[in-house]
C-alpha positions in Angstrom: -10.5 19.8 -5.9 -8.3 17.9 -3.0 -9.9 18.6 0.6 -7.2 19.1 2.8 -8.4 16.7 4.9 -6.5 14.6 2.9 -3.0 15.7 3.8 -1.3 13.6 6.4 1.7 15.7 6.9 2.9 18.5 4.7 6.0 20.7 5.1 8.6 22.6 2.3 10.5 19.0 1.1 7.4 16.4 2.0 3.5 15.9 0.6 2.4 13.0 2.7 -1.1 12.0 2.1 -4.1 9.0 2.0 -4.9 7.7 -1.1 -8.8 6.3 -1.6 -8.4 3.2 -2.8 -10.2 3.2 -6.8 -8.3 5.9 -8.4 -4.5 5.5 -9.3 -1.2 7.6 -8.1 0.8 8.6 -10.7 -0.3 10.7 -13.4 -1.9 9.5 -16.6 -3.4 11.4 -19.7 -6.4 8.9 -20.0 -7.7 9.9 -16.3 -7.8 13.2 -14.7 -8.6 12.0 -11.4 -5.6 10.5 -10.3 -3.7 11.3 -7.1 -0.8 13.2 -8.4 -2.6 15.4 -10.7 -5.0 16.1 -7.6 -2.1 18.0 -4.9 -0.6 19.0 -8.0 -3.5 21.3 -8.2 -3.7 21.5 -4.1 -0.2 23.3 -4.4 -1.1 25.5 -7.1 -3.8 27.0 -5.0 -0.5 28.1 -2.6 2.6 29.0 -5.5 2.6 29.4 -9.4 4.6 26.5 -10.3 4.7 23.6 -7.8 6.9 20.7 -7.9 5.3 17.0 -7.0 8.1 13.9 -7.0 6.4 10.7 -7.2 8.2 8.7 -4.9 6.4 5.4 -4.5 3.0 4.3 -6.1 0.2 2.3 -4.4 -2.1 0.0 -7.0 -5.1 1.3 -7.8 -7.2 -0.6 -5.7 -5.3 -0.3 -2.7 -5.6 2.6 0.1 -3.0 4.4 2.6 -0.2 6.2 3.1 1.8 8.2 0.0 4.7 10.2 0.2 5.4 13.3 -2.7 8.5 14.6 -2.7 8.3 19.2 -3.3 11.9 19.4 -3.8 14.5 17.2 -6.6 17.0 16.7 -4.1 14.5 15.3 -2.0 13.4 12.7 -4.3 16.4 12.0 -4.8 17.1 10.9 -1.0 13.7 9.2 -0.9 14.2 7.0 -3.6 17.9 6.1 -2.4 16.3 4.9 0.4 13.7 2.9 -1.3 16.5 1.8 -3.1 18.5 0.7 -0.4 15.4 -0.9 1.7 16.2 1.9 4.4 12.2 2.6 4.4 10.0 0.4 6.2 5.7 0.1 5.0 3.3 -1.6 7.1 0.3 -2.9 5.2 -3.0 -4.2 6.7 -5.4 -6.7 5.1 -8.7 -8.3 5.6 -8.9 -11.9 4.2 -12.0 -14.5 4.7 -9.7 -17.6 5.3 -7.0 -17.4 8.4 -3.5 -18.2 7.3 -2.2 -21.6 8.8 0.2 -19.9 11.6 -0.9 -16.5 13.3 2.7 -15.0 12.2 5.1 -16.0 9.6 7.6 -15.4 7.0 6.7 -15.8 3.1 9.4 -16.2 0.5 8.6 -17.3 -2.9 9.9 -16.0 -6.2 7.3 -14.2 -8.6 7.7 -13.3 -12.1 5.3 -10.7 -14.1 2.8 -11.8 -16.6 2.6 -8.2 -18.5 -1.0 -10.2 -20.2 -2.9 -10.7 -17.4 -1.2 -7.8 -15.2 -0.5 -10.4 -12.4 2.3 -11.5 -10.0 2.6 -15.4 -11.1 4.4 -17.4 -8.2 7.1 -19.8 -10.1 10.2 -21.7 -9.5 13.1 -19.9 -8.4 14.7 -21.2 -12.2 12.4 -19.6 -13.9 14.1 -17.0 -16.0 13.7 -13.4 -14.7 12.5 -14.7 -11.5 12.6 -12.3 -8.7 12.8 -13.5 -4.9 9.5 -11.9 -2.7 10.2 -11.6 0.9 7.5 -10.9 3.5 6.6 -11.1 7.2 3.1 -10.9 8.3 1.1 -11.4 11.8 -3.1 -11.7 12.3 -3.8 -8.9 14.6 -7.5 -10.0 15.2 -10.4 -11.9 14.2 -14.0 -11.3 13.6 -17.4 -13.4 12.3 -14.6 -15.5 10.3 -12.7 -12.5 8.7 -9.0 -11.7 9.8 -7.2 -8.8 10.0 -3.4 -8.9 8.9 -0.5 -6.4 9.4 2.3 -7.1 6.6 6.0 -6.1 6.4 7.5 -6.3 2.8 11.3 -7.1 2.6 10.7 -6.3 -0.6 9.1 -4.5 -3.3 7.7 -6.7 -5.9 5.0 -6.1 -8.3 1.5 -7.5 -6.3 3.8 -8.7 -4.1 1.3 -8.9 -0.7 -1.5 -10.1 -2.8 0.3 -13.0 -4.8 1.9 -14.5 -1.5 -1.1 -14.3 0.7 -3.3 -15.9 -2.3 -0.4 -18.2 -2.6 -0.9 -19.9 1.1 -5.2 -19.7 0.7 -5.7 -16.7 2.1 -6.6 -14.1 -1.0 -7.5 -10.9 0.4 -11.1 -9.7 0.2 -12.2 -8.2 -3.3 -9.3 -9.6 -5.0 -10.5 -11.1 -7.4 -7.5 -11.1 -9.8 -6.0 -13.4 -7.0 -8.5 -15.7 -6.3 -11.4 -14.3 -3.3 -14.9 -14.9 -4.3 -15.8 -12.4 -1.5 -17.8 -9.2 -3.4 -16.2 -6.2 -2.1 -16.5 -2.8 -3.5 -16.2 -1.3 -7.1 -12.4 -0.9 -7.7 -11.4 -1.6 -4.5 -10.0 -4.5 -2.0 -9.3 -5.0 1.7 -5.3 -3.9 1.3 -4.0 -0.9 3.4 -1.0 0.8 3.8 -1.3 1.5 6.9 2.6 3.5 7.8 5.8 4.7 6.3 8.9 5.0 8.6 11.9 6.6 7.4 15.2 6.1 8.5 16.1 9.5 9.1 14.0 13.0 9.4 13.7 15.6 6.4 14.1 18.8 7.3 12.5 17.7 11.4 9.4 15.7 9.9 8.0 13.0 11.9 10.2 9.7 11.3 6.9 7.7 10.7 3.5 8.0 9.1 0.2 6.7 9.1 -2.7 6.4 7.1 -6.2 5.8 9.3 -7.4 2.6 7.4 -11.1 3.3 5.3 -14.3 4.1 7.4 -16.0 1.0 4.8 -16.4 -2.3 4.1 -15.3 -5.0 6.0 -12.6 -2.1 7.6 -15.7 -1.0 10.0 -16.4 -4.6 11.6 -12.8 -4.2 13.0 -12.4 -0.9 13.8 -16.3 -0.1 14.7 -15.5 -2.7 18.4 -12.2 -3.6 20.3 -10.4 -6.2 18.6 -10.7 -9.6 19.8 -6.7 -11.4 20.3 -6.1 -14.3 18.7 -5.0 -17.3 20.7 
């Protein structure tokens, strides 16, 4: 059963809650522990017949912040707004190689490879090519590992993971994209770390935030002050 510990922010129109990375978000017959199906039952413990909108999905072995929508008409505004790139995320990752320059934008163009499951970074004349826009910054650095905060311009399948692995800096655990660095089962160093919206729902907060995982490589960051990098 979901511990309610879980729940970031909860109100009659919003779910907003942390996803463990190693399970997945949406609902799927093959496995009954997936996020969805979880505050699915977390509602049903308050009404009869609940209603869950997915609104966004987060892969599998990523962690952070996930907004449901409890009303239609309010999935219906949130994925306008997705839509319409009115809703800004904020990921964090932990790679073992620092990029070339401490902030940056990435563009490349990526096209899915539905075999291998992965984001494949081609020439913008590749058929069915789709342009991947990102910003990201290194907000510290510790015993060779380096935490980044990321800002998608857009949405793109493995996006985050196929541009940082593109410039040498997979993130840790990611093996699909290239790090050698064991991580845990299921899991790599990716956070979502916030959601802004552009507008309230109903007086929610505007943003919201996911604390990043107490494991791994998370706890040599945020076990000690971060150290700027120059």
């Amino acid at each position: 059963m979901v511990e309610k510990e879980g729940v970031l922010f909860e109100s009659n129109q919003l779910l907003v809650v942390q996803k463990p990375a190693g399970i997945i978000t949406e609902a799927n017959p093959f496995e009954a522990n997936n996020l969805e199906a979880n505050y699915n039952a977390y509602l049903k413990q308050k009404i009869n017949d609940p209603y869950l909108g997915v609104v966004h999905r987060l892969d599998r072995v990523t962690s952070g912040v996930v907004i449901f929508a409890k009303k239609r008409g309010t999935l219906k505004t949130l994925n306008r707004w997705f839509e319409e790139r009115q809703i800004q995320k904020t990921y964090w990752a932990i790679t073992s190689t620092a990029p070339e320059k401490t902030n940056d934008t990435l563009t490349h163009y990526l096209l899915t490879d539905s075999k291998s499951k992965k984001a494949l970074i081609v020439d913008p004349k590749v058929k069915g090519a789709k342009k991947a826009e990102l910003s990201y910054k290194v907000l510290s650095s510790i015993n060779d590992h380096y935490l980044l905060e990321i800002k998608p311009k857009t949405g793109r399948f493995h996006q985050i993971r196929a541009q940082l692995s593109h410039i040498g800096c997979p993130i840790i655990g990611d093996e699909k994209y290239g790090s050698t660095v064991p991580y845990q089962k299921l899991q790599i160093a990716l956070h979502a770390r916030s959601i802004v919206l552009p507008e309230s729902i109903n007086g929610s907060p505007l943003t919201f935030e996911a604390p990043p995982p107490a494991n791994g490589f998370w706890r040599i960051f945020f076990s000690r002050q971060f150290r700027p990098v120059s």
